[in-house]
C-alpha positions in Angstrom: 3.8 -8.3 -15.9 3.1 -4.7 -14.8 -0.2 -3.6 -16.1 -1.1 0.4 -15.9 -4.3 1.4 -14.2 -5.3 2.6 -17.4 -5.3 -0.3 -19.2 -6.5 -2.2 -16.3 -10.1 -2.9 -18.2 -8.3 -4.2 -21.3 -7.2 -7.4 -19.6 -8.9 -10.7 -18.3 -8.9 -14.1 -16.8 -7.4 -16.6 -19.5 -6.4 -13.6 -22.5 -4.5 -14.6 -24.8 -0.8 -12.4 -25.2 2.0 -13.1 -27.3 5.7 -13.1 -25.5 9.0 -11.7 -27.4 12.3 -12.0 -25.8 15.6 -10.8 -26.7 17.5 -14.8 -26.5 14.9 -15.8 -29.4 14.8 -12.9 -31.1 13.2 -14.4 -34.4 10.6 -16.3 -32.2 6.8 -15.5 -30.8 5.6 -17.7 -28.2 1.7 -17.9 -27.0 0.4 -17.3 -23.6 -2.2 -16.1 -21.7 -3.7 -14.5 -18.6 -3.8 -16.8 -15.7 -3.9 -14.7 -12.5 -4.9 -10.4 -11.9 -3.9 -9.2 -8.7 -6.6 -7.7 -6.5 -5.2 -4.9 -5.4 -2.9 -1.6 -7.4 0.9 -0.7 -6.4 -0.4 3.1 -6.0 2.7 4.2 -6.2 3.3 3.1 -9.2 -0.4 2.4 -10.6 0.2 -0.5 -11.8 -1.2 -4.0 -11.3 0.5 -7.3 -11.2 -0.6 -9.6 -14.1 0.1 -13.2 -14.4 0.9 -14.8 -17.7 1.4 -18.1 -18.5 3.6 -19.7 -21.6 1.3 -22.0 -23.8 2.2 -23.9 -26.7 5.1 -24.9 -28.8 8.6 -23.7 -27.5 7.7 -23.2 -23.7 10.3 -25.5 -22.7 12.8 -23.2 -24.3 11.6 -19.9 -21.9 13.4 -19.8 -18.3 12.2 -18.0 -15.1 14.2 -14.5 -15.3 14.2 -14.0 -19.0 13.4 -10.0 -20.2 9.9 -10.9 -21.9 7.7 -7.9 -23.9 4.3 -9.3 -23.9 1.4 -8.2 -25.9 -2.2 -8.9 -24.7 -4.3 -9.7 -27.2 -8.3 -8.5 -27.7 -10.1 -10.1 -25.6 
């Protein structure tokens, strides 16, 4: 995921995020943070964020699905 600048001190190594998407519409899976890039896309001040799928129902997700993740408090 695509993380702003701005929100780059809200997220860290092994977070835990909730992960929506539109084929299981009535579903929540769990994941978390697994990787942080180290450096910004400046032009688009964002940093790339790695999440991984934990949990019941992983085996249902596939590469290339349209996800909306929510990180969690750390």
């Amino acid at each position: 995921i695509q993380v702003e600048e701005s929100r780059f001190g809200d997220v860290s190594l092994g977070q835990l995020v909730t992960i929506r998407v539109d084929a299981y519409a009535d579903r929540t899976f769990n994941g978390e943070v697994t990787e942080i890039a180290p450096t910004f896309d400046y032009a688009k001040r964002t940093v790339q964020v790695t999440v991984r799928p934990t949990g019941d129902g992983v085996a249902d997700l596939r590469p290339g699905m349209f996800a909306t993740v929510t990180l969690m408090e750390p």
